[in-house]
C-alpha positions as CSV (number, residue, x, y, z in Angstrom):
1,X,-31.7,26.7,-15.0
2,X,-31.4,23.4,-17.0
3,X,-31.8,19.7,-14.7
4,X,-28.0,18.8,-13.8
5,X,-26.4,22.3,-14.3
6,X,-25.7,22.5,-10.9
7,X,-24.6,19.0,-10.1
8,X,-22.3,19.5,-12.9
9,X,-20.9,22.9,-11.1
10,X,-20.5,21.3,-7.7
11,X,-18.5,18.3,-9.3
12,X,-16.3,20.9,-10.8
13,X,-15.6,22.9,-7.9
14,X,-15.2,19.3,-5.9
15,X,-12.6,18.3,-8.5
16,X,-10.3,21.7,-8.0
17,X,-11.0,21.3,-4.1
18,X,-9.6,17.9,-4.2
19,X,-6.8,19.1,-6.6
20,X,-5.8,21.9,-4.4
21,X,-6.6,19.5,-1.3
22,X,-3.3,17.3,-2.6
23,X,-1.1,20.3,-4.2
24,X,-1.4,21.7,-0.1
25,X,-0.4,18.3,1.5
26,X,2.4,17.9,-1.1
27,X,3.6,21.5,-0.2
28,X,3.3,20.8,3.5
29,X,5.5,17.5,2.5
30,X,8.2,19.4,1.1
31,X,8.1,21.5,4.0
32,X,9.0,18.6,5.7
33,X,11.2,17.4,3.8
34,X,13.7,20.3,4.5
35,X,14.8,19.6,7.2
36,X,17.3,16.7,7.6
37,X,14.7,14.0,8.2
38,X,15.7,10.9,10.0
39,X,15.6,6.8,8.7
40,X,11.9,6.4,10.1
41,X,10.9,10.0,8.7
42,X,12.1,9.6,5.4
43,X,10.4,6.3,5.1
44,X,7.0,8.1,6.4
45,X,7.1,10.8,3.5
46,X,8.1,8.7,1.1
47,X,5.1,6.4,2.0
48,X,3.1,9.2,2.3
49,X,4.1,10.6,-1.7
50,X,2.9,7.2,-2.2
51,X,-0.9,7.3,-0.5
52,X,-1.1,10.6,-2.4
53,X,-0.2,9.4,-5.8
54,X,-2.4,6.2,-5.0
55,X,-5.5,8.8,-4.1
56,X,-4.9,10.9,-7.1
57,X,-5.5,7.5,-9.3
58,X,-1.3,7.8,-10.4
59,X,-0.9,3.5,-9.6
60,X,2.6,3.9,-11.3
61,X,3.8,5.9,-9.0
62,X,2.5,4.7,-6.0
63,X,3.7,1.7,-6.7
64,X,7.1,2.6,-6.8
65,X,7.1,5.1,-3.9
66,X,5.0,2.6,-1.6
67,X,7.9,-0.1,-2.5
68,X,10.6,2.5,-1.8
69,X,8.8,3.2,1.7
70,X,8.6,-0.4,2.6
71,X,12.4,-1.1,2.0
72,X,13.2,1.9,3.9
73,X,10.6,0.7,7.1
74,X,12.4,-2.9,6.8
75,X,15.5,-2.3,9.1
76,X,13.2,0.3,11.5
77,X,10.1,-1.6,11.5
78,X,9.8,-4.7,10.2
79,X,5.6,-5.3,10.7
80,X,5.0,-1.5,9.2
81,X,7.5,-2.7,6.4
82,X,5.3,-5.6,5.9
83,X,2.1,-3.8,5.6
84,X,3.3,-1.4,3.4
85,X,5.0,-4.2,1.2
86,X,1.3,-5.4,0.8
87,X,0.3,-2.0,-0.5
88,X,3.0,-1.6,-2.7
89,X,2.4,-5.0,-4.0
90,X,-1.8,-4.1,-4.4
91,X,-0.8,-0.7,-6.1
92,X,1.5,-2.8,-8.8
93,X,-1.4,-4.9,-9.4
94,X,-3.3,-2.3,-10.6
95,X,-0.8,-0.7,-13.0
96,X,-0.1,-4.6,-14.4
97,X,3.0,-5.2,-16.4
98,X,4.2,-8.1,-14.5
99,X,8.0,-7.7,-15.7
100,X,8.0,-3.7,-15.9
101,X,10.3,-1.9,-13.3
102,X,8.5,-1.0,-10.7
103,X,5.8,-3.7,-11.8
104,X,4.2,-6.5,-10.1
105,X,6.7,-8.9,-10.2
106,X,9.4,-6.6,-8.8
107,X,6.9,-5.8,-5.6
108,X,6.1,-9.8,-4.9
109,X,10.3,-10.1,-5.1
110,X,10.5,-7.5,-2.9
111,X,7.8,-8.4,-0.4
112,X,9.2,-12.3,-0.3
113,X,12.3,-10.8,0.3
114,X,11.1,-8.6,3.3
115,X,12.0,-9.4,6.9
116,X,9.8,-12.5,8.4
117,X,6.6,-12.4,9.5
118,X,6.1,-11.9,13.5
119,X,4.9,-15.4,15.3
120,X,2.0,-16.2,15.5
121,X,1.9,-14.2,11.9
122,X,-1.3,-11.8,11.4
123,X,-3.3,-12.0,9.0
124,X,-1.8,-9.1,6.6
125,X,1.4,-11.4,7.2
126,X,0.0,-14.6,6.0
127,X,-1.9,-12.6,3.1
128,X,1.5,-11.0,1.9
129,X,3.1,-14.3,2.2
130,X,0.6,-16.0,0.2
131,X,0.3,-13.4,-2.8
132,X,3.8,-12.5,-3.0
133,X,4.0,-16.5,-3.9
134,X,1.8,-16.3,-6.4
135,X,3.0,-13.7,-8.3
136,X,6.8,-14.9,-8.3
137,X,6.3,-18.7,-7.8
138,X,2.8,-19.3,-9.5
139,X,-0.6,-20.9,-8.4
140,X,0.8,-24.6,-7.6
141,X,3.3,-23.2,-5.4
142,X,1.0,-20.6,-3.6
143,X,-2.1,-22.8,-3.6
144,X,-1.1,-24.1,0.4
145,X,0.0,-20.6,1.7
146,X,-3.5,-19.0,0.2
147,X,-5.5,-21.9,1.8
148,X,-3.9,-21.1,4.8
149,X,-4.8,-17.7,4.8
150,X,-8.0,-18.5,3.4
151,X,-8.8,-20.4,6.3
152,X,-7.2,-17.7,8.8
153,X,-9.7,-15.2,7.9
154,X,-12.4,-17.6,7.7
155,X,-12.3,-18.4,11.2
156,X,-11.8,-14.7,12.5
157,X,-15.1,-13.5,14.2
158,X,-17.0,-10.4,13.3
159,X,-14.8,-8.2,15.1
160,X,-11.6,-9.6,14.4
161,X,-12.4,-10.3,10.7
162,X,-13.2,-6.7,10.8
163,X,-9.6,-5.3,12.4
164,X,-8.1,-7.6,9.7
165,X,-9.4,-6.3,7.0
166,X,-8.5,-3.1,7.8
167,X,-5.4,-3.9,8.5
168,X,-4.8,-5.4,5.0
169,X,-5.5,-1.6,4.1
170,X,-3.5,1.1,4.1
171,X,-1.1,0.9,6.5
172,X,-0.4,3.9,9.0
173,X,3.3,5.3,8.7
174,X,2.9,6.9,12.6
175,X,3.4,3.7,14.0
């Protein structure tokens, strides 16, 4: 047996697990889809769609459905709406095209336009705040909210900077 050959099999087999991994939660998706799903379910299988297509490496896609499940969460649950705004608006990033529909700059426009942040904000607040700003206003205009949330995070301790940064992640749709 040649050095490799069987790394080379085990990828392989990983890469049709995974595929048949996400072609099984889709089914199970449509499952639940048949059923006359309510305002807050809708929203969750759309956003779900959305971390699927984002963990199959389709940004395009996840972009779009992550924005569609944040303007659905808006009038049901505004901080959810927020979070996923901030994932919708990180998944546009990465397929670029600032003016393309679906694109970066329609996510920022969207996200400034989403309801207002809780007081005192959290941190995913002031860092949606701040790069949605950027992104539709430009640096000069942003340059005080991303100081700000610079300086939030900066003075979070260990454990709190911690359960902030993984709340800037994805957000969870069973809230």
């Amino acid at each position: 047996m040649w050095p490799g050959c069987r790394s080379w099999w085990w990828r392989a087999w990983l890469r049709r697990m995974h595929g048949c991994f996400w072609t099984r939660c889709l089914g199970l998706l449509a499952q639940a889809e048949a059923g006359p799903p309510d305002g807050l379910q809708a929203a969750q299988l759309e956003y779900l769609r959305g971390q699927i297509a984002d963990d199959q490496r389709r940004s395009s896609d996840a972009a779009r459905l992550l924005l569609s499940a944040a303007r659905r969460l808006e009038p049901l649950n505004a901080p959810l709406a927020r979070e996923t705004h901030l994932e919708a608006l990180t998944a546009a990033m990465y397929v670029g095209g600032l003016f393309l529909p679906g694109g970066v700059r329609e996510a920022a426009e969207a996200a400034r336009a989403a309801p207002p942040a809780p007081s005192p904000p959290r941190p995913v607040d002031v860092v949606l705040d701040a790069f949605a700003l950027l992104l539709t206003e430009g640096y000069v205009a942003a340059a005080p909210a991303l100081q700000r949330a610079l300086e939030l995070l900066s003075a979070l301790d260990g454990r709190e900077l911690r359960e902030a940064l993984a709340n800037l992640g994805p957000a969870d749709p069973r809230a």
